[in-house]
C-alpha positions, -999 to 999 in steps of 0.1 A, spaced: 809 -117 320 824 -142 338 816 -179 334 801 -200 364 824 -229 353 852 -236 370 888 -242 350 911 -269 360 950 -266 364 947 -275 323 925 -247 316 898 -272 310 863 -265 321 857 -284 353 822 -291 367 798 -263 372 788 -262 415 760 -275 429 732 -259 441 724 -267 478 687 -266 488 679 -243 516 661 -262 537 654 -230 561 635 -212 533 601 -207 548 579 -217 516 598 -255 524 583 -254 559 547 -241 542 547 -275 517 556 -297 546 530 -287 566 507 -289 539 515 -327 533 514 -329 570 478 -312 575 464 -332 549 477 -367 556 467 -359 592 433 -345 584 413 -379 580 427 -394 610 420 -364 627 381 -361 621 377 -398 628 391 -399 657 375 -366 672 339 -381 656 340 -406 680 340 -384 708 308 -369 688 273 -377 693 255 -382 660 234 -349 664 268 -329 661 281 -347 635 246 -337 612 244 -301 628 283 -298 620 303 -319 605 337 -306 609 333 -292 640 351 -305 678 332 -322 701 310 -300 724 309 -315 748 328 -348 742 311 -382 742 333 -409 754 300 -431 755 314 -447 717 347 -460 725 336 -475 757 307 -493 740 332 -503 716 361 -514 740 337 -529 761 320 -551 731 333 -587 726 335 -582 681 366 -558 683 388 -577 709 376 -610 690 386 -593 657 418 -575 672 430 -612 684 423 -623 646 447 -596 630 468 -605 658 473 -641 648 474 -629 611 498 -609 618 522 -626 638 518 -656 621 532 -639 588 554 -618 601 574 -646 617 568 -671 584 583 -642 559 612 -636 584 623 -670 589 620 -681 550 627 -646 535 662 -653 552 668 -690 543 661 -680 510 684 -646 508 711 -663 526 715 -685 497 711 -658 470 736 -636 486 765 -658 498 766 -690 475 770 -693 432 751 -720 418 735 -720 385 701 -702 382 709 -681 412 699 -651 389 671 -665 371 660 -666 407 667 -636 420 647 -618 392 616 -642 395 612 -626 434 621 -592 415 596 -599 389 571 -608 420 570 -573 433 552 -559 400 520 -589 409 500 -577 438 479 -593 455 447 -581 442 457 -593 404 460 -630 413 432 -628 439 405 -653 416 431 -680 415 442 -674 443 409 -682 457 407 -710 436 436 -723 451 430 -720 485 396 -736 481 415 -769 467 433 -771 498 405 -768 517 417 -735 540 387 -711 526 372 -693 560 401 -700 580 436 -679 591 455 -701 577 443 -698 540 448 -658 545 485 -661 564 498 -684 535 490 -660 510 499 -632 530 536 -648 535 540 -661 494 533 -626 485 552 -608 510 586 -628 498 600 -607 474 600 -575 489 617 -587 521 646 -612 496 648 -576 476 656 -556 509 677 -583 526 699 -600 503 723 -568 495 727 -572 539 734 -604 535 759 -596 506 774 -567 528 789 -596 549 830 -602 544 839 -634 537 862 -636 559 840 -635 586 823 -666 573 860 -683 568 868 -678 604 832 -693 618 842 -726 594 876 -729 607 861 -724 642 839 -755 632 805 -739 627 782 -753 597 767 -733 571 733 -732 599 753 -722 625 769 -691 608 735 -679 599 723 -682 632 751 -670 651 765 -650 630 743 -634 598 712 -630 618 730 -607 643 747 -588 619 712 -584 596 690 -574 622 683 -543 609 670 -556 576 653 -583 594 637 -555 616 625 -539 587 609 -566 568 593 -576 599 577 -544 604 564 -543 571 550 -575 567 531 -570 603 521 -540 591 511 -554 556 489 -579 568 472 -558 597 460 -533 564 450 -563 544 414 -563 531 409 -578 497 424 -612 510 402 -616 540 376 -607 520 378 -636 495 387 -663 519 368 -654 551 330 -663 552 323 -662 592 322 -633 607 339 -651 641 376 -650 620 370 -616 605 402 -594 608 397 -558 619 397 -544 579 368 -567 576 352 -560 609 352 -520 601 330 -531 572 305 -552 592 301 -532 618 297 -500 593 268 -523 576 254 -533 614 257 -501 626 252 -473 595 229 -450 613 252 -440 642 278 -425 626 295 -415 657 300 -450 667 312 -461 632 339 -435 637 350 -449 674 355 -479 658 374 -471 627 399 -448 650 406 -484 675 408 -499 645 436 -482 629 453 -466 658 474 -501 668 489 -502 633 495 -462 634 514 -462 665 538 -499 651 544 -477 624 551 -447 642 572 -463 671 592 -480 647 595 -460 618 633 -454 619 637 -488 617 624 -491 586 639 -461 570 674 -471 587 672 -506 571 660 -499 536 685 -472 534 713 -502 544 699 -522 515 699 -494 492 738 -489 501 745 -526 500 
């Protein structure tokens, strides 16, 4: 019987072939819609149930609209709490995005192109953040926003937002940052540029992909938030649209159908970022896994 090693000009054994996956196997395409049918499937029913009235959601709960209602959305899209609450996330959101962007790069730029002493120590302490979430440090956390005196306002939800956002955007953008020749910072200092003006004109360019992708996440990241809002907001006038899916479920828990219509505009804005841009984000984490 012959061997399915290989032998080398020596007669050693070389390394035994790999096996390639067949991709065009038809079980693959049958697990992949599986995945698919059942991430989909939740979005799915809320977003036909607000086309429901609540009498077809009792009588049938997984059935289609017959006929469809478009009475829910408009009362929603028409209601001053959802455009109120979408502004909110909107100023969370931007607000963060643009903080962790601006001092995610300061603070990779330094890691990744100058040695000083501690730069590892450093390094490891934002590595070390990404095992804390958010919801482990929430109490003094709290406790800490309330001695500054930001409890029921954005600004004691977008600071927190930004400080715990850091470590995954230095993790994904240093090794860009590092992916930079030296020469090209060599030629901007001969030209006369200062250590500010070859990040700005020159690193920022050259990282936007990992600055795309940290953007998007930390967007994204605060539009999801919950347990934050939900320590530090009180008034229901800065509630962002996590927290105003749960007020207006409490407010309105015997129409269903309308619960639904607002869940769907609620998540929809943050579905479609993340569907619009979600080459970016694989293109840019798979750039900092190479560098």
């Amino acid at each position: 019987m012959m061997s399915t090693s290989t032998l080398t000009i020596d007669g050693a054994a070389g390394p035994r072939p790999r096996r390639s996956i067949n991709w065009s196997h038809p079980l693959t395409y049958f697990i992949a819609l599986v995945f698919i049918a059942v991430s989909l499937a939740p979005v799915l029913y809320i977003v036909l149930g607000g086309f429901r009235t609540n009498s077809q959601i009792t009588v049938d709960p997984a059935g289609l609209p017959s006929p469809w209602n478009v009475g829910n959305y408009i009362d929603v899209l028409t209601g001053s709490t959802f455009w109120q609450e979408v502004g909110n996330s909107t100023i969370a959101g931007v607000s963060t995005t643009v903080g962790v962007v601006v001092l995610g790069l300061m603070v990779s730029f330094v890691l990744a192109r100058y040695n000083f002493r501690g730069r590892g120590a450093i390094y490891a302490l934002f590595a070390a953040g990404l095992m804390f979430p958010i919801t482990v440090a929430i109490t003094p956390l709290y406790i800490l926003v309330k001695d500054l005196g930001l409890v029921n306002s954005l600004a004691g939800v977008i600071i927190p937002q930004i400080a715990f956002a850091l470590p995954t955007t230095v993790i994904i953008l240093v090794p860009f940052l590092k992916a930079i020749p030296d020469e090209i910072e060599e030629a901007a200092a001969i030209d006369g540029a200062s250590r500010i003006g070859f990040l700005v004109r020159m690193v920022v360019p050259l990282a936007i992909p990992g600055i795309i992708t940290v953007g998007i996440l930390a967007f994204i990241g605060s539009w999801n938030s919950y347990i934050l809002p939900l320590f530090i907001l009180s008034d229901q006038g800065n509630y962002t649209l996590p927290l105003g899916v749960q007020a207006f479920s409490s407010q309105y828990s015997v129409d269903t159908a309308k619960v639904l219509a607002f869940t769907s505009l609620s998540m929809l804005p943050a579905l479609a970022f993340f569907t619009v841009f979600q080459r970016r984000i694989v293109g840019g984490l798979t750039g900092a896994v190479k560098g």
